[in-house]
C-alpha positions as CSV (number, residue, x, y, z in Angstrom):
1,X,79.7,154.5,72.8
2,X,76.6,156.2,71.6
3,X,73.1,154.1,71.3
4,X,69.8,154.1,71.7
5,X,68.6,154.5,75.5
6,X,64.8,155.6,74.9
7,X,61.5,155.5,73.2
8,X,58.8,158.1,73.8
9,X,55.1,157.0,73.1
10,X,52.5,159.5,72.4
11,X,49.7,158.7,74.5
12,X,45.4,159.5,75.1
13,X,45.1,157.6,78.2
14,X,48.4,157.2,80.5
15,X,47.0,154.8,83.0
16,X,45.3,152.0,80.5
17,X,48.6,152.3,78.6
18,X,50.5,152.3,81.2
19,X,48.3,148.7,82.4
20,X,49.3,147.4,79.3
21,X,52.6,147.6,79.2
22,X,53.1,146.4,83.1
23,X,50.6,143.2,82.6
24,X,51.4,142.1,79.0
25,X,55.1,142.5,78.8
26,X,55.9,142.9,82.6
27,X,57.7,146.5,82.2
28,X,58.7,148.4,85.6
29,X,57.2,151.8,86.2
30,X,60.4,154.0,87.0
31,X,58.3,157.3,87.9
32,X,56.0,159.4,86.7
33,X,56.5,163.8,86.1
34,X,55.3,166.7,85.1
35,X,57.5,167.9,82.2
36,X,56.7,171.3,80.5
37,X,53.2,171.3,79.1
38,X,53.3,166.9,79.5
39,X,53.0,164.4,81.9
40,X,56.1,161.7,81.4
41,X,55.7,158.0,83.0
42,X,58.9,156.4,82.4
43,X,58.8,152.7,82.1
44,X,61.5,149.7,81.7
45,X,61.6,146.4,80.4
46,X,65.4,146.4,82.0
47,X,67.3,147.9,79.0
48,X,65.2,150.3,77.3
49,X,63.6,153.5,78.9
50,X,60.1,153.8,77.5
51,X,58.1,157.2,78.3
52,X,54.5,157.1,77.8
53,X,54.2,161.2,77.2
54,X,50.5,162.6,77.5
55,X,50.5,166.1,76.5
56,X,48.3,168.4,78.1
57,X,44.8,169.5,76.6
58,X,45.3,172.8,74.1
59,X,49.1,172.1,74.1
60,X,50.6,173.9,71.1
61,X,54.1,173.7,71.5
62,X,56.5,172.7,68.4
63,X,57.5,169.7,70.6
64,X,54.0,168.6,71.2
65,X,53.6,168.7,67.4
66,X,56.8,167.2,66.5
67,X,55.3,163.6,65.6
68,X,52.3,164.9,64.6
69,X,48.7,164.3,65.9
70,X,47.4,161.6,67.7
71,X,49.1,158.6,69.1
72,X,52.3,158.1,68.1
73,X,56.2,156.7,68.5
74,X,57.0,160.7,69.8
75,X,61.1,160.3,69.3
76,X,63.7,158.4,70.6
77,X,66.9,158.9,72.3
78,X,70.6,158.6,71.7
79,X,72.8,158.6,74.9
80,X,76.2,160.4,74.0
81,X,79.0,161.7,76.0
82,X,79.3,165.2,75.3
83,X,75.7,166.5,74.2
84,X,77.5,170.4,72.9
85,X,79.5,168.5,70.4
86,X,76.7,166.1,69.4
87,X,74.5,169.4,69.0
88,X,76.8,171.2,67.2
89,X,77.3,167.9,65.0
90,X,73.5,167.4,64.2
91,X,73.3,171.4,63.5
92,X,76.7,171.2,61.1
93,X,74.1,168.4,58.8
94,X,71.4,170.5,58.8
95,X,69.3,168.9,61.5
96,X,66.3,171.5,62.7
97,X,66.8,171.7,66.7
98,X,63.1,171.4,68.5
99,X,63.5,171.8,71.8
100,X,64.0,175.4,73.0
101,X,67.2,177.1,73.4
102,X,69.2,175.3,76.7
103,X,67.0,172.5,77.3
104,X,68.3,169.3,78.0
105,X,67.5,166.8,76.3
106,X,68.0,168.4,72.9
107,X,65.3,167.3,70.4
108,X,66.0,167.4,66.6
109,X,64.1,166.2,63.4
110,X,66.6,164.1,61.9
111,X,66.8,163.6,58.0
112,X,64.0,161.6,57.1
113,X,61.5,163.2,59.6
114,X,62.1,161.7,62.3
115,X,62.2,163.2,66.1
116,X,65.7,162.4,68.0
117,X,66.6,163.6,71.1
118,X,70.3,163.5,72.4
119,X,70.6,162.8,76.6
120,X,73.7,162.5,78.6
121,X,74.7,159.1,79.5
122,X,73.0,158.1,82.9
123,X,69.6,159.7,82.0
124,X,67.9,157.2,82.3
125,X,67.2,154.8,85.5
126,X,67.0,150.5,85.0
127,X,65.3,148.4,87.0
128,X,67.8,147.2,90.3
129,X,67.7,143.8,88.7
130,X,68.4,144.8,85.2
131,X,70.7,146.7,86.6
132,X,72.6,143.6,88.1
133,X,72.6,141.4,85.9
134,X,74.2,143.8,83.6
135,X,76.9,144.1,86.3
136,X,77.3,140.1,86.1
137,X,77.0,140.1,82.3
138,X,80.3,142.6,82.1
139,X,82.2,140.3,84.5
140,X,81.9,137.3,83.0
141,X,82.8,139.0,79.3
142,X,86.0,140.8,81.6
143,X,89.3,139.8,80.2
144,X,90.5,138.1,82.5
145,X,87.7,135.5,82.8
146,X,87.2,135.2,78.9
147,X,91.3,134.3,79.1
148,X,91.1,131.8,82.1
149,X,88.6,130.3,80.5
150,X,89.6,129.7,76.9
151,X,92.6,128.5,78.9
152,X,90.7,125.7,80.4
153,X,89.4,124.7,77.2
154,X,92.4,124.7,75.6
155,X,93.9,121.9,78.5
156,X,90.4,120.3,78.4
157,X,91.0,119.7,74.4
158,X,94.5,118.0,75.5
159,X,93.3,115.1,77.8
């Protein structure tokens, strides 16, 4: 199923930001690259892969532009499972493609403006106890445990 994996913020100072997010909402630094003409720190509050992108001084690439000037919410991401046939989709509605020719993710304005980016599933990394807990959460909402269960109410309701 496709959804939304990642936000990318469009920052002037990566390591105040970056203190922000850690002490007021307790997000989880992931790492921290040197993409293109950008650093990336990738943060997490457990779901949600949040990059804090500072672009390099004199930049002027059309992905460093995309969003504009400034600070700003750069794009966000939509995990899907075969990015070719997602590109060719976007492309097929008339969505302009961003990112140079090959690159992974592929970026796109979307109608309405806005910058999207489509990533393979697994891009991006969760915290280890995000990570288990969403382990635990899918076996308790297995099949088999929803059944035995109801089926425990259900002789519960009869005493």
């Amino acid at each position: 199923m496709n959804r939304i994996v990642h936000l990318a913020l469009k920052v002037e100072d990566l390591e105040r930001t970056t203190e922000f997010y850690q002490k007021v909402f307790g997000f989880v630094e992931m790492n921290t690259e040197k993409v293109r003409d950008h650093t990336s720190r990738h943060l997490s509050d457990g779901q949600l892969d949040v990059a804090l992108i500072r672009y390099d001084a004199g930049t002027q690439s059309a992905e460093s532009k995309a969003a504009g000037e400034g600070p700003c919410i750069h794009h966000f991401a939509v995990e899907v499972d075969d990015i070719l046939a997602a590109t060719r989709q976007v492309q097929e509605y008339g969505c302009q493609i961003i990112s140079d020719p090959g690159v992974i993710p592929v970026k796109f304005r979307a109608p309405g403006g806005t910058v999207c980016e489509l990533v393979p599933g697994g891009r991006y990394k969760q915290p280890r106890k995000a990570q288990a807990k969403a382990k635990v959460k899918a076996k308790k909402a297995s099949p088999k445990r929803v059944k035995a269960k109801k089926a425990g109410k259900a002789k519960g309701k009869k005493k």
